[in-house]
GUKOL-771977 format. One line per 4 residues: number of its first residue (from 1); for each residue x, y, z of N, C-alpha, C. Coordinates in steps of 0.2 Angstrom, whole numbers. Example, Ala and Ser with C-alpha at 12.3 -4.5 7.8 and 13.67 -1.06 7.14 Angstrom:
% residues 2
1	66/-28/39/62/-22/39/66/-16/39; 64/-11/35/68/-5/36/64/0/39
//
This chain:
% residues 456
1	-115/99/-57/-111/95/-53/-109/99/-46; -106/105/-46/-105/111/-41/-112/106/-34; -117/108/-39/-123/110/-30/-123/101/-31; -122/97/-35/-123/90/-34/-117/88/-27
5	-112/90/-28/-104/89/-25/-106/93/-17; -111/97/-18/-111/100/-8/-114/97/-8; -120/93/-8/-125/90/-5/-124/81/-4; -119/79/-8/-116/72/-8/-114/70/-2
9	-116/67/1/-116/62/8/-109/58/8; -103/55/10/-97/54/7/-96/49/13; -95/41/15/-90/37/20/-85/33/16; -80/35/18/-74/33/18/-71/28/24
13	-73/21/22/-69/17/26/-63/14/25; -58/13/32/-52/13/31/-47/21/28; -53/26/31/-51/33/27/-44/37/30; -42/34/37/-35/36/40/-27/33/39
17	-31/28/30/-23/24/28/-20/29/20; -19/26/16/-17/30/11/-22/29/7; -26/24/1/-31/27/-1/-36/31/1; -38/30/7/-43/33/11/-41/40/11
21	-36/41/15/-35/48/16/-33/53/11; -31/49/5/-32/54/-1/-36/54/-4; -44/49/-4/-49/51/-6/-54/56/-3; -53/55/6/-56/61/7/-54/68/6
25	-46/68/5/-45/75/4/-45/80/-5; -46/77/-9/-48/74/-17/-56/78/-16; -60/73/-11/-69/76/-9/-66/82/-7; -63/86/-3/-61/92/0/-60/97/-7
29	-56/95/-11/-55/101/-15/-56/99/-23; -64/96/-23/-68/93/-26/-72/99/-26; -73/100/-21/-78/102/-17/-86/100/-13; -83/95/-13/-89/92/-7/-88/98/0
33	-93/95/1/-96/98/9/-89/95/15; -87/97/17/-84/95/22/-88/91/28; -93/96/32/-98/91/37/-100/85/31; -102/82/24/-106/78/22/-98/72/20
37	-93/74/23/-88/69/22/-87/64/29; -87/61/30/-86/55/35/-81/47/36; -75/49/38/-70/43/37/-71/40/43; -71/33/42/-71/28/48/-63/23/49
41	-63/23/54/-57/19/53/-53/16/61; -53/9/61/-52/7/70/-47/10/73; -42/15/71/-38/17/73/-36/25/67; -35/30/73/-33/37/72/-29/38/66
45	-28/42/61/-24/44/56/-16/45/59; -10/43/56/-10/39/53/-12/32/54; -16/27/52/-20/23/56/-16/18/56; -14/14/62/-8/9/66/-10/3/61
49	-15/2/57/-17/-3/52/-15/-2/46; -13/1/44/-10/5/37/-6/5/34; -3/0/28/5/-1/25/8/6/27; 4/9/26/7/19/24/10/21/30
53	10/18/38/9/20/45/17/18/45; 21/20/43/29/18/41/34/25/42; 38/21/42/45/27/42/46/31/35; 43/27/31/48/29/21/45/20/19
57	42/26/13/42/22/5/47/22/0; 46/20/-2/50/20/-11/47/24/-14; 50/29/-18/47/33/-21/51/32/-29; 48/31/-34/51/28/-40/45/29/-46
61	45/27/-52/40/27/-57/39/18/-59; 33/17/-60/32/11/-61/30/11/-68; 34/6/-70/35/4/-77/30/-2/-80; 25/-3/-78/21/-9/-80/16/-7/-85
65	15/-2/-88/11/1/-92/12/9/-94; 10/11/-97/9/19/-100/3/21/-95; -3/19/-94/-5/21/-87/0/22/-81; 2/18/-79/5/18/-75/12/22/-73
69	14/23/-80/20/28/-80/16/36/-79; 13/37/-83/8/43/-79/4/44/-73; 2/38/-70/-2/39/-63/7/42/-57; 12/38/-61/18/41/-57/21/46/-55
73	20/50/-64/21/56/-65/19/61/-62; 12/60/-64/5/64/-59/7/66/-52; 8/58/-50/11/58/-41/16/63/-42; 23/62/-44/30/64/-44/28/72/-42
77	26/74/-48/23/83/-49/19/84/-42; 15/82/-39/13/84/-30/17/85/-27; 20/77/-29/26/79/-22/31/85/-22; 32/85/-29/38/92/-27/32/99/-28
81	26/100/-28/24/104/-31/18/107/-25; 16/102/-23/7/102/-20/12/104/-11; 9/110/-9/12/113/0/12/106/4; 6/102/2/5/97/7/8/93/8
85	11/92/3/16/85/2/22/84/1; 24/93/-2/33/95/-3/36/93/4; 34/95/8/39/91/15/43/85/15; 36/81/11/39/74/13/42/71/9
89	45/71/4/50/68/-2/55/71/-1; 61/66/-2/67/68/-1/69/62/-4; 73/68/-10/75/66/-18/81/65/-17; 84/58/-14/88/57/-14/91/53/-20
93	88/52/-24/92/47/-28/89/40/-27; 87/34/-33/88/30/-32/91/25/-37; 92/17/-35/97/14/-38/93/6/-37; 92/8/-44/89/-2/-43/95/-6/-47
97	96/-13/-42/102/-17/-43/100/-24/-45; 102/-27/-53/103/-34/-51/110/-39/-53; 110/-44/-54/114/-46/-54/115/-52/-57; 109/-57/-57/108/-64/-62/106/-61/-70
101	109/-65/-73/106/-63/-82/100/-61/-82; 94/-64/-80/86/-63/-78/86/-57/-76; 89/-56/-70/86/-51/-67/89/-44/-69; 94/-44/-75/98/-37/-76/96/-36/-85
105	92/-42/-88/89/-42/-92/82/-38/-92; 80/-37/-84/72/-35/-83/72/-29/-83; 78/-27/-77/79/-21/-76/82/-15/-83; 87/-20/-87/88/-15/-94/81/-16/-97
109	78/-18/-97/70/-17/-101/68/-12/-98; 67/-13/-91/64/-5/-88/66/-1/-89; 74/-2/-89/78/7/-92/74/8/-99; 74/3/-104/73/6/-110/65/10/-112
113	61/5/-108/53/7/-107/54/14/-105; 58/15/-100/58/25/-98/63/29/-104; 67/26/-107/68/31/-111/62/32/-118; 58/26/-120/53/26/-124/49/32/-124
117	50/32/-117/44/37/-114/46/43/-112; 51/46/-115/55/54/-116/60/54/-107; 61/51/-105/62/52/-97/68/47/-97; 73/49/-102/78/46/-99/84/51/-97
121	82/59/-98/84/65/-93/87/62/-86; 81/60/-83/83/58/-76/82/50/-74; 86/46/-81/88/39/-77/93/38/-81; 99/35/-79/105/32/-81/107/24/-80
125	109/22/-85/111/14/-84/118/14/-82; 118/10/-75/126/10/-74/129/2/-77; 133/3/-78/134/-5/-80/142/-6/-79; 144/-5/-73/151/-6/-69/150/-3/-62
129	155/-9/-59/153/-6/-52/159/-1/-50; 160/3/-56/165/8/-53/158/15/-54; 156/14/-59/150/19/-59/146/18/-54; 144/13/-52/139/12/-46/141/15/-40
133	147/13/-39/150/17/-34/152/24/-33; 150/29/-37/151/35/-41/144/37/-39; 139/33/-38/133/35/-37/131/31/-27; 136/29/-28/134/28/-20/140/26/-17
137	146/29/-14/153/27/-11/154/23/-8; 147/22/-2/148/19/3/145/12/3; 144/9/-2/145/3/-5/150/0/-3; 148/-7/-2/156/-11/-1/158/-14/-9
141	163/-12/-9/166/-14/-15/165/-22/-18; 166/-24/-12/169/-32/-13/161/-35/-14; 157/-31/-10/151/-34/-11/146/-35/-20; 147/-31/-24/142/-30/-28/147/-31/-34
145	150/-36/-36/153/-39/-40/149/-40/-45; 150/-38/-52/144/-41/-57/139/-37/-56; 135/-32/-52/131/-30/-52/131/-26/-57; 122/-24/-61/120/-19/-65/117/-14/-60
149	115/-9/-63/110/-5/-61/108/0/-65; 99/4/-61/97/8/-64/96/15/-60; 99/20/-63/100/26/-58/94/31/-59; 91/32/-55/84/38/-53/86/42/-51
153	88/47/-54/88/54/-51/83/56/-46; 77/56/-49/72/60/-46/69/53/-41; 72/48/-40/67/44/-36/71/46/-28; 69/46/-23/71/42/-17/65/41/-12
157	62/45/-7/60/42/-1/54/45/2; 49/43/4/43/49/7/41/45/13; 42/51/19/41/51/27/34/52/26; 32/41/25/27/39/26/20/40/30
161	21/40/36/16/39/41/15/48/42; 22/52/40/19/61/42/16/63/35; 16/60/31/12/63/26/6/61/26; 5/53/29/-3/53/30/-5/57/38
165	-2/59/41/-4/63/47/-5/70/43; 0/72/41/-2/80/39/-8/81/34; -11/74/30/-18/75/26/-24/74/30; -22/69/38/-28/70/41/-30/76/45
169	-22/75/47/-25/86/51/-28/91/47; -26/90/39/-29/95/33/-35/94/34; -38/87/35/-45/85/34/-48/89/39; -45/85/42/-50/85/51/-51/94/53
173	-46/100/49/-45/104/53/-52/110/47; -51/107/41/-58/109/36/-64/105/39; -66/101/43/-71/99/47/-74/92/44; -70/90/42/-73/82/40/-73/76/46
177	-78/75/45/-78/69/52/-75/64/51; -71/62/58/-69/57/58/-71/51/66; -72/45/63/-75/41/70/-68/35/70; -67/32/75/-63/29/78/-65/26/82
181	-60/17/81/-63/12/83/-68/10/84; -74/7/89/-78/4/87/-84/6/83; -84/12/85/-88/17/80/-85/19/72; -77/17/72/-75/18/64/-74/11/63
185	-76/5/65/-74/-3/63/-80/-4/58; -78/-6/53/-84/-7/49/-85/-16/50; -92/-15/49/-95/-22/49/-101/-23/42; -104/-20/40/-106/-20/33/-111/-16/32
189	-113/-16/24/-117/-12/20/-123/-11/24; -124/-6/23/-133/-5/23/-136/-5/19; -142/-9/17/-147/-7/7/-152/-4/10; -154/0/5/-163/1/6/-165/-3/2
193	-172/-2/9/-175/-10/6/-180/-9/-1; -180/-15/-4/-183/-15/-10/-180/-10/-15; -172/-12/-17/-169/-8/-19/-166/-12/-23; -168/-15/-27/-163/-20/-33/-166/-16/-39
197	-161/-13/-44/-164/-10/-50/-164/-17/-55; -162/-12/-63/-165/-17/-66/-157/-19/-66; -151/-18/-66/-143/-23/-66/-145/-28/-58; -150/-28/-57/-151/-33/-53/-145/-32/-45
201	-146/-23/-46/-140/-21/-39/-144/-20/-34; -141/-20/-26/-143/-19/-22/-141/-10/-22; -145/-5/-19/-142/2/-16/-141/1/-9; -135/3/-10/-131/5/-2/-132/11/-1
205	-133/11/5/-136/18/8/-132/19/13; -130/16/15/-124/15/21/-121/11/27; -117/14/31/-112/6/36/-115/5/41; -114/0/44/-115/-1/52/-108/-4/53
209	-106/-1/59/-100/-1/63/-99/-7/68; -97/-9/70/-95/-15/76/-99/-12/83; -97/-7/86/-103/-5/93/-110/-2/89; -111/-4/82/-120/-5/80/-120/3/76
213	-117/9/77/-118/13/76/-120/13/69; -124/17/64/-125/18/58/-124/22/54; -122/23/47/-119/31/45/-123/29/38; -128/34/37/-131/34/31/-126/38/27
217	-126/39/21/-123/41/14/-124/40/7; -123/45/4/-127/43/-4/-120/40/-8; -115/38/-6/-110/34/-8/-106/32/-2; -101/26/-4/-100/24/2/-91/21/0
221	-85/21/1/-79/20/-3/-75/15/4; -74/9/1/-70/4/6/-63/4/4; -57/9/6/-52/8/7/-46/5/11; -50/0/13/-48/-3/21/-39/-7/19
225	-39/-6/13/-29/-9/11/-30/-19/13; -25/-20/17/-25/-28/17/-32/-31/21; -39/-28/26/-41/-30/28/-48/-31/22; -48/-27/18/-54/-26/11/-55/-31/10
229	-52/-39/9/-55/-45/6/-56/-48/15; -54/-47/19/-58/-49/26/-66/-45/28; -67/-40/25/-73/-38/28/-77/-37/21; -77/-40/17/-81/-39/11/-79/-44/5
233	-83/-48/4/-81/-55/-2/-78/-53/-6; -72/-51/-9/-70/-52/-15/-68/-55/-19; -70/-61/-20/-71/-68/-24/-62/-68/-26; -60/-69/-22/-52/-70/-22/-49/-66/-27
237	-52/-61/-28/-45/-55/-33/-40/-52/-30; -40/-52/-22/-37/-51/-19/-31/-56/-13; -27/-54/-10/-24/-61/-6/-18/-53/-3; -24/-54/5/-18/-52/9/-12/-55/12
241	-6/-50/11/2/-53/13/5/-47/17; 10/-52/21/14/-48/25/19/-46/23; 25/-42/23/31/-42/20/34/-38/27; 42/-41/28/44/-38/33/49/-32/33
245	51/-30/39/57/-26/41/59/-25/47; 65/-23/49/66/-18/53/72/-14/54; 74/-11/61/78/-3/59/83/-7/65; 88/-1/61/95/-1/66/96/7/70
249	99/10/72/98/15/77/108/16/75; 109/22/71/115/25/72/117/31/76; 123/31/79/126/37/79/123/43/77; 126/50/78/125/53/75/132/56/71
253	137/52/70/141/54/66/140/46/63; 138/43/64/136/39/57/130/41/52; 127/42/58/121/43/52/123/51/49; 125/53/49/130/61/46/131/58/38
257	135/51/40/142/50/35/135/46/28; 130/46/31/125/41/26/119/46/24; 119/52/25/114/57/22/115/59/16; 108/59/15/107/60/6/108/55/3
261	111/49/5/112/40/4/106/41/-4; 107/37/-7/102/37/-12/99/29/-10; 92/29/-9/88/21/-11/92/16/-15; 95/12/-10/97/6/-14/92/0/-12
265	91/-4/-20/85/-9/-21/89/-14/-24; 90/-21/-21/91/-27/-26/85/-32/-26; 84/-33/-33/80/-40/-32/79/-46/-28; 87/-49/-29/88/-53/-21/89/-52/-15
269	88/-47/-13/93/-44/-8/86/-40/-4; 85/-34/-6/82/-29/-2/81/-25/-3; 81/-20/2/82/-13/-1/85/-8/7; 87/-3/8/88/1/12/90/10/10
273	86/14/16/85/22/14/92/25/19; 93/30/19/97/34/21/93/34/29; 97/35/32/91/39/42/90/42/41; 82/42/45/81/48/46/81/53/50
277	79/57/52/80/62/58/83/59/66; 81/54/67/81/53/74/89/47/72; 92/47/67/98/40/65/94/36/64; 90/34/62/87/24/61/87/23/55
281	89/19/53/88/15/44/83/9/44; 80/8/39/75/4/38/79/-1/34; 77/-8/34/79/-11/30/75/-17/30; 75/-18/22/68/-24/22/72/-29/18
285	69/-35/17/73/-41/14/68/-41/7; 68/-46/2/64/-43/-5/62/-53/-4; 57/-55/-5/53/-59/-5/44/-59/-7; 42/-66/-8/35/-64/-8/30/-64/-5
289	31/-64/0/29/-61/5/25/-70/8; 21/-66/18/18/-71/19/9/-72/21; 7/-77/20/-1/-75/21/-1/-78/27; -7/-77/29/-11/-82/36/-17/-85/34
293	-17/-90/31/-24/-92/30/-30/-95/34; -34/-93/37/-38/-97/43/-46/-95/40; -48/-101/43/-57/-99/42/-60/-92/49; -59/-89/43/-65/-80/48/-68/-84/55
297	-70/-80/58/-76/-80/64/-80/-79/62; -81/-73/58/-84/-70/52/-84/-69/44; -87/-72/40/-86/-74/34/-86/-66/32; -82/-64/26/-84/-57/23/-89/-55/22
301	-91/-51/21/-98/-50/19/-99/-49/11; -104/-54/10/-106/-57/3/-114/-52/0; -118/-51/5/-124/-48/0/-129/-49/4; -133/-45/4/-139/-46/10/-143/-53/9
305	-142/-55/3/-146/-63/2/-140/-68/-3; -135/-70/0/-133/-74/-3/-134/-79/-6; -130/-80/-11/-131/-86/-17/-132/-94/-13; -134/-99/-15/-131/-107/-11/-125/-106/-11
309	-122/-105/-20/-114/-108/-20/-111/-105/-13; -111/-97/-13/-109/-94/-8/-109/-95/-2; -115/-99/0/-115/-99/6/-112/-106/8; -109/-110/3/-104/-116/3/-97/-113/4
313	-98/-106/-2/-89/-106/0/-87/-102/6; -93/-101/11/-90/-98/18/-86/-102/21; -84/-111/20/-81/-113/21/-73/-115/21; -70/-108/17/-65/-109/14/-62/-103/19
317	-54/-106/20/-48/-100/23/-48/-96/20; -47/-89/21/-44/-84/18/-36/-82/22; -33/-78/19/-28/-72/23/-29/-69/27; -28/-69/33/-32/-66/39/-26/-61/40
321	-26/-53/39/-20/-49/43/-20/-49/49; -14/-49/54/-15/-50/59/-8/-42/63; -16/-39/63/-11/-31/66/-8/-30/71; 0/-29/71/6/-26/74/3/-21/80
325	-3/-17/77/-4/-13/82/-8/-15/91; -11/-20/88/-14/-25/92/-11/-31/96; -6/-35/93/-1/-39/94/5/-33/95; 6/-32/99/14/-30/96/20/-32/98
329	18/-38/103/24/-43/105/25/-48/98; 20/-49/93/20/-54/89/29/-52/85; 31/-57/81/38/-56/79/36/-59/73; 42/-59/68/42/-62/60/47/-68/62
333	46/-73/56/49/-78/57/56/-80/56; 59/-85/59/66/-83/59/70/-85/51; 67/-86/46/70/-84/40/70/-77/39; 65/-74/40/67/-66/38/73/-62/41
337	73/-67/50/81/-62/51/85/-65/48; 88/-72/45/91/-71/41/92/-68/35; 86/-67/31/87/-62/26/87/-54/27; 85/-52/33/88/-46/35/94/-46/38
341	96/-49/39/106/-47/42/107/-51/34; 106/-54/30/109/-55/24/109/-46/20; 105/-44/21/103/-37/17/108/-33/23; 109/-32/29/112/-29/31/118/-31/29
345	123/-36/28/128/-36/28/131/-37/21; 126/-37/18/128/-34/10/128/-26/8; 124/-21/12/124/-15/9/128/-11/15; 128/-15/22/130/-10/26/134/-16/32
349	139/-20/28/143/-24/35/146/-18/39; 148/-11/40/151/-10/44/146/-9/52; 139/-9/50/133/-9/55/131/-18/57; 134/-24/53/131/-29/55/130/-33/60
353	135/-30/66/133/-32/73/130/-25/76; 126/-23/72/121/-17/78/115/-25/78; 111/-21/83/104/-24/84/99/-20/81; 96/-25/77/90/-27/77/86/-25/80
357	78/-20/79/73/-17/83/68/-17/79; 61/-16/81/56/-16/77/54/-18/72; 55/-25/74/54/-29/67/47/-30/68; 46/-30/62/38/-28/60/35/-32/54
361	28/-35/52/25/-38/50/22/-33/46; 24/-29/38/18/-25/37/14/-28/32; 6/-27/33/0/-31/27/-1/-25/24; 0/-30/15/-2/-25/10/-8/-33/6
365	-11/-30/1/-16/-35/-1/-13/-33/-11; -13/-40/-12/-13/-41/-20/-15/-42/-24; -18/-40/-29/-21/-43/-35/-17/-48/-39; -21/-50/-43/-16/-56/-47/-13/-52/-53
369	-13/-46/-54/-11/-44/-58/-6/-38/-57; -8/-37/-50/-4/-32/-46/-6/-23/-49; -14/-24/-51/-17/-19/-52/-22/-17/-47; -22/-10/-46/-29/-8/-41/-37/-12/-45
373	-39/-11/-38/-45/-15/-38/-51/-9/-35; -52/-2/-42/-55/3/-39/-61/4/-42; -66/1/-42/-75/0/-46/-79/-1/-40; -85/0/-43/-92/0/-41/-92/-8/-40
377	-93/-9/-34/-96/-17/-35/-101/-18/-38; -100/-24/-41/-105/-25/-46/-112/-27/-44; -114/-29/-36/-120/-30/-35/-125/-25/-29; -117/-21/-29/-120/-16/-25/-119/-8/-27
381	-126/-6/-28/-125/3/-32/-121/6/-27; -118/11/-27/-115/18/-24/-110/14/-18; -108/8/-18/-104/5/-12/-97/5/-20; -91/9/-17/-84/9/-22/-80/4/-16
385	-77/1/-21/-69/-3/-19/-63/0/-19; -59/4/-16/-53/4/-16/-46/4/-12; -45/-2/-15/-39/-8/-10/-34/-9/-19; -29/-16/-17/-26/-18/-21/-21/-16/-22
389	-18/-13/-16/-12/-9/-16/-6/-14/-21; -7/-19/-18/0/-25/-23/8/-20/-21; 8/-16/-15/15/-13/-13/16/-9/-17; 12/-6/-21/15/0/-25/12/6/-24
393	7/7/-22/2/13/-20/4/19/-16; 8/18/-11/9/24/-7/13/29/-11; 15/28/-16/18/36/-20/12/40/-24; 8/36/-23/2/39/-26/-3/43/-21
397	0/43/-13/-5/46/-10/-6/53/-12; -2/59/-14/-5/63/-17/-10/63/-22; -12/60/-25/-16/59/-31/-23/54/-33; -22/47/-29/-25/42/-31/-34/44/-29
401	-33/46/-21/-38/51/-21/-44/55/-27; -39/57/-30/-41/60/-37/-48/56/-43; -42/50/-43/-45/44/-48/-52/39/-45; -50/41/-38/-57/38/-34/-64/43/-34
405	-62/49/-35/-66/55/-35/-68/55/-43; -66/54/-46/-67/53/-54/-74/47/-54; -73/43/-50/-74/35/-51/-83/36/-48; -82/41/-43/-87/41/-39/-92/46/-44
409	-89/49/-48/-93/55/-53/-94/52/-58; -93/45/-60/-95/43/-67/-90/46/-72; -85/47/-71/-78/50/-77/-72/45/-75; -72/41/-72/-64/41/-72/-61/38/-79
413	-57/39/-81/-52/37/-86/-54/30/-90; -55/30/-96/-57/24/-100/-51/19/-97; -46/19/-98/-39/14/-99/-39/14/-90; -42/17/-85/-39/17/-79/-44/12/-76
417	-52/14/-79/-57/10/-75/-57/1/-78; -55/3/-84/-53/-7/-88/-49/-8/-83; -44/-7/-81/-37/-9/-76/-39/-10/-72; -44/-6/-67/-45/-8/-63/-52/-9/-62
421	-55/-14/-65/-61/-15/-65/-62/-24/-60; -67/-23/-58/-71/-29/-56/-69/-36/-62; -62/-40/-59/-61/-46/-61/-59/-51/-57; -67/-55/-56/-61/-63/-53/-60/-66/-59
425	-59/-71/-57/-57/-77/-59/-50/-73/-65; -48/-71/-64/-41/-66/-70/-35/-70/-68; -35/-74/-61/-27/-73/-61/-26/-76/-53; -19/-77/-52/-18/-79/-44/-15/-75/-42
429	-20/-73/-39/-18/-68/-30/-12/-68/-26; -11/-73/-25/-9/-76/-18/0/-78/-23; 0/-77/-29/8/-77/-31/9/-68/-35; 2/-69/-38/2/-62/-41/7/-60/-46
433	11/-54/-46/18/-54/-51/22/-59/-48; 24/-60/-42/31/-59/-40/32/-68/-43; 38/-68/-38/41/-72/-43/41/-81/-40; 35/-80/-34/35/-85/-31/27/-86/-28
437	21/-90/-24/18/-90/-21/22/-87/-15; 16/-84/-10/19/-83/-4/16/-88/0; 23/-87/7/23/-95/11/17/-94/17; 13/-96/21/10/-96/25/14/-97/33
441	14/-91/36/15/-89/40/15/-96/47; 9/-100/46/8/-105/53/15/-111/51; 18/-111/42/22/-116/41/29/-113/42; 30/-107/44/34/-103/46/41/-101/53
445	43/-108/55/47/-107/62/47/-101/64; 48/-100/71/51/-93/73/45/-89/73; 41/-89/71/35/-83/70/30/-83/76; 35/-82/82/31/-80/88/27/-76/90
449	20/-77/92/13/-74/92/8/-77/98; 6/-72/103/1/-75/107/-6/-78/102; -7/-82/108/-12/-83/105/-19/-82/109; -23/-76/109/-28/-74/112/-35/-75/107
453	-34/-79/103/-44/-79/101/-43/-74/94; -40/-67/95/-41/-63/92/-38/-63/82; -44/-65/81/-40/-64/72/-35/-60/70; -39/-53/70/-32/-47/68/-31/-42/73
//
């Protein structure tokens, strides 16, 4: 495996977001060859296209399976452990709130699931808002009547976008190539020809880029996050959506009085982090997020010879992202400033007439099960899929890398590659878990956008 791993030719597209750039750094201390690594991507690490290209995530354990609770773990342990990554967590505490019978019934289930699973050291069930407030002072009192909650010690908050900057400098400074913009835009597979075995697969041999350029490789891994089901068919197990946010701008004796703040998360409401360094708070509203459905200019790419059906259903809308980085006059629509000043003036009225800044539209892409979507496609050898974030993935940037490296050697995990195996028809994308379809963006007031031709 050793002299198989230096000699392995490696593209990584979409490799400057969070999958990506933990898969190439995973090949790094795999052992792959550095020069035989090559990440593509329209834009620089942290890449301006990238859910992960953010101020702070949520950093918390996902309770949806015993997979799941261990792929957490595994993360948890980097972050406080791994040089790379210790910077960027900061264990503030978190506190997830609800409030309707349903929704304080889920969350007591989630509390019990984590003590099932010996880890109820570091969560505590609050169930009065005199204890809540004991876990966060500066709460408003009158606001959170009747609230439950569940307290995370070890959860709070990871400085998103520097952590994927400090794994691209890792890369890039071990000598891994990386191409940018039209030379890192993927546009599709390469096969060698007369190359169907007997699973009747095509071999990918490697990409061609948007200004034509070609990158041969003896595998090839598409982590492109919400733009995966736009440049490559995925028979709708996927359905990219937006979800929104933006930031307020404190003092520095306010943002003094709210450090250490612990993540506070309601189901109806939203969630918001302590400031960061510069005084800003993030603050997002909780919904199902919004799509954009339009017919491509360019259909996905389906297979070098597609089926009839197929070439029928190029006629169908998909979810087209449409990147901030590119737009960056575009705005969100005016129901979300109401749901975000609803969130600000539930967690934080003494801020409710600040203004408003950088509201932003960010794509992440879901499966209908709100499981990754990390396999060999099934009609192409050595081309891997890894997308299907479902908003849960960035805590896993130290790690998931890993399980893509696993996947690409023929070992990953029995129980990890069932979950996340090649499955259409399983489910609907486009509502997934949550607890509603998401609304389409064009039925959307308020949702001011140029309009220049350009898809994303």
């Amino acid at each position: 495996m050793t002299n198989l791993r230096a000699s392995t030719r490696v593209l990584v597209v979409g490799g400057a977001g969070t999958i990506g750039s933990s898969t190439a750094l995973h090949l790094l201390r795999a052992g792959y060859t550095p020069q035989n690594i090559t990440v593509l991507d329209v834009y620089p690490f942290p890449s301006a296209q990238s859910a992960g290209n953010d101020v702070n995530k949520i950093m918390g354990i996902r309770v949806s399976s015993k997979a799941e609770i261990q792929l957490s773990l595994e993360a948890v342990d980097m972050w406080d452990n791994d040089a790379l990554f210790k910077p960027f967590f900061h264990r503030t505490g978190r506190i997830d709130c609800e409030v309707s019978p349903k929704g304080i019934a889920a969350l007591r289930r989630e509390y019990e699931i984590l003590v099932e699973a010996g880890l109820h050291q570091g969560h505590e069930w609050i169930d009065t808002e005199d204890e809540l407030l004991a876990k966060a002072p500066l709460l408003p009192e009158e606001n959170i009547k009747g609230w439950k909650a569940l307290y995370s010690k070890n959860g709070g908050w990871l400085a998103a976008a520097n952590a994927i900057n400090a794994v691209g400098e890792y890369c890039r400074d071990q000598g891994v190539h990386f191409r940018f913009g039209g030379a890192g835009s993927f546009k599709q597979p390469i096969f060698a020809k007369d190359s169907v075995n007997d699973n009747e697969q095509e071999t990918c041999i490697g990409v061609e880029t948007e200004d034509g350029t070609k990158y041969y490789a003896d595998k090839v891994v598409l982590a492109a996050g919400a733009w995966s089901p736009v440049l490559v068919d995925l028979e709708e197990q996927c359905c990219s959506k937006a979800w929104v946010y933006a930031h307020i701008q404190l003092s520095p004796s306010e943002a003094l009085a709210y450090k250490a703040h612990p993540v506070i998360y309601h189901g109806d409401i939203g969630f918001f982090f302590e400031p960061n360094e510069q005084g800003v708070i993030k603050i997002c509203d909780e919904f199902p997020g919004f799509t954009r459905y339009k017919l491509p200019k360019r259909p996905p790419y389906y297979g070098p010879v597609p089926s009839a059906s197929h070439t029928q259903s190029q006629t169908k809308p998909i979810s087209i992202p449409r990147s901030h980085a590119k737009h960056p006059t575009d705005t969100y629509p005016d129901a979300s400033e109401v749901s975000i000043r609803k969130a600000l003036e539930t967690y934080l009225p003494r801020f409710k007439d600040k203004q408003l800044f950088n509201r932003t539209l960010c794509w992440c892409t879901d499966t209908a099960d709100s499981s990754l979507l990390i396999c060999e496609h099934p009609r192409w050898r050595n081309f891997v899929l890894a997308t299907g974030d479902s908003g849960h993935t960035f805590k896993l940037l130290p790690s998931i890398g890993k399980h893509v490296v696993d996947l690409l050697e023929g070992h990953l995990a029995e129980e990890l590659a069932h979950t996340w195996r090649w499955r259409p028809g399983t489910g609907n994308a486009r509502k997934s878990t949550r607890a509603a379809e998401a609304q389409d963006l064009a039925d959307m007031p308020g949702w001011n956008h140029d309009d220049d031709g350009v898809d994303d």
